[in-house]
Residue, then its C-alpha position, 0 to 999 in steps of 0.5 A: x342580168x336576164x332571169x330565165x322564166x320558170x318553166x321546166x325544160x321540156x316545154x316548147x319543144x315541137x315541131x310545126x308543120x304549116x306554110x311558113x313566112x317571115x320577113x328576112x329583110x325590109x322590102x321598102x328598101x329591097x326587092x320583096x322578093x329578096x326580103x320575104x322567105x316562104x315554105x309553102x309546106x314548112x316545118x319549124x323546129x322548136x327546142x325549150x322555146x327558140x327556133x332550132x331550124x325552119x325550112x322544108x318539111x320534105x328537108x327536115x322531116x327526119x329532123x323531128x325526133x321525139x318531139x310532137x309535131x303539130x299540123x297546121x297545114x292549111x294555115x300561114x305562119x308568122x312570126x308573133x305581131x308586135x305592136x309597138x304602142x298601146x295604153x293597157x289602162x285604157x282598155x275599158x275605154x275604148x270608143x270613147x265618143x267626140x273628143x280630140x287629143x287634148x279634150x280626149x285626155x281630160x276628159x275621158x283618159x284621166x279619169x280612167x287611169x285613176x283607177x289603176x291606184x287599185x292593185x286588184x283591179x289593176x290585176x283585172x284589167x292587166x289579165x284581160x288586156x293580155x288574153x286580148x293580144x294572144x287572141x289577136x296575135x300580138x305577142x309582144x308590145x310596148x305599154x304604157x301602165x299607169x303612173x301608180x306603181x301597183x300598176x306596173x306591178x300588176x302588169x308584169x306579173x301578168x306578163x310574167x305568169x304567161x312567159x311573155x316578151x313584155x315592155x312597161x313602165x310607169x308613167x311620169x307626170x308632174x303637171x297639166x293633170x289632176x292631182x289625183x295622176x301627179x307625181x313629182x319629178x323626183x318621186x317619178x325617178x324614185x319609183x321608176x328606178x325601183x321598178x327597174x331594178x326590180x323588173x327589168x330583165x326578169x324573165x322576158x320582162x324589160x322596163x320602159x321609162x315612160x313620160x306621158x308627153x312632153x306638156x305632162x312634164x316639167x323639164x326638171x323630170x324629162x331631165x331626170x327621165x334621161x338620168x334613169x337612161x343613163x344609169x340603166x343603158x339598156x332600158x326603153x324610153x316611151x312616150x308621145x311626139x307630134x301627134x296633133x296640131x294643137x298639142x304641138x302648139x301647147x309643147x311651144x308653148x310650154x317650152x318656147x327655149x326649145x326649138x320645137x317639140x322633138x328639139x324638147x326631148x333632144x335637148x334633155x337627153x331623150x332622144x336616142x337608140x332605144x327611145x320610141x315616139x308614138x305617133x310623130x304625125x306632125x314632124x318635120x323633115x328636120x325632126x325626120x332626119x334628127x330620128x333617123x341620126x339618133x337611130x330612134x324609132x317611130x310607132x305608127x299607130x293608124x286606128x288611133x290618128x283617124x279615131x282622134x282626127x290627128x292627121x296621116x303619118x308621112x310613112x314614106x318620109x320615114x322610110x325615106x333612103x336618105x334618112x330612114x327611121x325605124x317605124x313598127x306598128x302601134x294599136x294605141x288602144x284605147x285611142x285605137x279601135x282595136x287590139x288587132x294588128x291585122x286590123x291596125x295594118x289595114x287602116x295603115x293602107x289606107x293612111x298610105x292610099x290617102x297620101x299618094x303611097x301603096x302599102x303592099x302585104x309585105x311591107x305590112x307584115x314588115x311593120x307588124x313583124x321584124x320591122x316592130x322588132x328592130x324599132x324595139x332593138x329586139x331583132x336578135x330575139x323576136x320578128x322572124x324565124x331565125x336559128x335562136x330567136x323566141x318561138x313566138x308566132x301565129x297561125x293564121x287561118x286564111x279561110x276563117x271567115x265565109x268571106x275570107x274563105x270565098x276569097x282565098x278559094x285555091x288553098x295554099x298558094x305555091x307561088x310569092x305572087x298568089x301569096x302576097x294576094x292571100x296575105x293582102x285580104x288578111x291585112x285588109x279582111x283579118x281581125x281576131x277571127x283570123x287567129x287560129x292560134x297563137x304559140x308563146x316560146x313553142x307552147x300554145x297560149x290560144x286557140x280559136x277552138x280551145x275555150x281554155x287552155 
């Protein structure tokens, strides 16, 4: 049973004026134009935090009441970023210098998160880390914590003290790692377990269970992973897949019963409607269609294949027709570049150039919006401007920069046309600079101008 926040019924209450958009489809597998709604002069009404109408500010004008109206005219409103992979632990390690995959996890990760055994710090670190993705627009995300409890803990507590729709868990890893990071297959359980019942649906705040990779974990606590999803159905599963060819080659050879390395989680219960795979940039076409058949998800996380020289995600093989599977976003901080999805959308574009494809603006905001949602199972709640869902969403500014504003010269565009052509220089040009605020439930949380809020 979800516990609401505390907050008095007043706030996030009011009313937006700006040019609003949102995806209301997917355009891979429908006309754009069908799958995008936009007001180019919007108004989107807010009451105690969820969408009560959006349309035309001419139509709902003398629908505002009481409640303050807020200008953002001259900016374009999204619904709030999710970015369905990141590493909060890894944020003081961010462009870390040489390494791939494995020897990156050795030699830089590892020692890292060992720090995390600190409560305090953790705290730290959890604060920072949130500031960053409301600077960034990112409103929602799933994280991987640190395999100490206190981690966890210290993360939903920062969460929690902003009032946002936060995923997390503990990482479970009993092998192939220090000592100083190793659980046990029964300790994991046990933790998680508490961490779960003492987290999940408190608030916004739903609980993951989070083997690191499938090489950091012995069968016995996969098993014991899915026994957790068993007796909690509506918590997430979290972890890596496929993301460089010499891990695969590990994974079969640390499980050579299984019939490659998704087959591993498959065949201990892990793969299934609410379960998210970062990366998947070595699956096959078999392993494609067994995520599509399970309705399991992907994150796409651009910044972090390039930085580690992984390889390029085969999007259009996950969005293929025939057997599609649900794809969001994921920075992968501290393997990714950057905490900005605007960011991670461009490398994104140019994974899909490289592999003979185009990513158009839409498409983009798809996966940085609805689509992160649905690979969440959270499209009832977040990734559009439906009646009901969370008010959580982003003002961006397509003139923020000297080079944003020479590009995007005519204002506000009228038309779909001269709107995707603005929305593609902020999915290629946009960053946090580009973020003019960003709203939590109807109250603002950041703003470029405001210090401090």
């Amino acid at each position: 049973m979800e516990h609401q926040p505390e907050r008095p019924v007043s706030q996030g209450t009011v009313a937006i004026r700006g040019a609003l958009l949102d995806c209301i489809g997917d355009p891979f597998y429908q006309p754009e134009d069908q799958a995008v709604r936009y007001f180019a002069d919007g108004l989107l009404l807010v009451r105690e935090g969820q969408i009560e109408a959006v349309g035309a500010y001419k139509a709902l004008a003398d629908r505002v009441g009481d409640r303050p109206l807020i200008d953002h005219s001259g900016s374009l409103i999204i619904p709030g970023l999710i970015d369905t992979h990141i590493h909060y632990p890894q944020t003081g390690m961010m462009a870390s210098y040489g390494e791939q995959l494995l020897e990156w996890l050795e030699r830089y990760t590892f020692p890292t998160e060992r720090k995390f055994a600190d409560p305090a710090y953790a705290r730290q670190v959890a604060d920072l880390f949130l500031d960053e993705l409301l600077k960034n627009g990112t409103t929602t995300a799933l994280v991987f914590a640190a395999v100490f409890p206190a981690s966890v803990d210290a993360f939903f507590e920062a969460a929690e003290a902003r009032h946002l729709r936060m995923i997390s868990g503990k990482v479970m890893m009993d092998r192939n790692a220090p000592d100083y990071l190793c659980d046990t297959a029964q300790s994991s359980y046990e933790e998680s377990k508490a961490l779960i019942e003492k987290w999940h649906g408190r608030g916004r705040l739903l609980y993951a269970v989070t083997p690191r990779f499938a090489a950091t974990s012995t069968e016995a606590q996969l098993k014991l992973a899915a026994k957790l999803l068993d007796e909690f159905p509506d918590v997430y599963l979290h972890t890596h897949l496929s993301e460089n060819v010499s891990e695969v080659a590990w994974i079969k050879e640390l499980f050579p019963q299984y019939d490659g390395y998704l087959d591993v989680y498959d065949q201990t219960g892990l793969v299934r409607s609410r379960s998210l795979f970062a990366h998947g940039v070595q699956l096959t076409d078999d392993e494609f269609r067994r995520l599509s058949e399970a309705k399991a998800a992907i994150s796409f996380c651009p910044t972090s294949n390039l930085f580690l020289g992984s390889g390029l995600f085969r999007l259009e093989q996950a969005k293929n027709p025939e057997h599609p599977v649900k794809v969001g976003l994921g920075t992968d901080v501290g393997a990714g570049t950057s905490f900005s999805l605007l960011q991670t959308t461009n490398e994104a574009y140019k994974v899909a150039q490289l592999r003979g494809q185009k990513l158009s603006a839409f498409k983009a905001l798809f996966l940085a919006t609805l689509g992160g949602a649905r690979a969440l199972c959270l499209e009832d709640k977040l990734g559009s401007f439906d009646l009901g869902k969370e008010a959580d969403f982003v003002v961006l500014d397509p003139q923020a920069t000297p080079l944003l504003a020479l590009r995007n010269q005519g204002g506000i565009p009228q038309t779909l046309a001269a709107l995707e052509d603005l929305l593609f220089s902020l999915v290629i040009m946009g960053s946090d600079r580009a973020v003019a605020a960003t709203y939590i439930m109807g109250e603002r949380a950041y703003s470029s101008k405001v210090a401090s809020l």
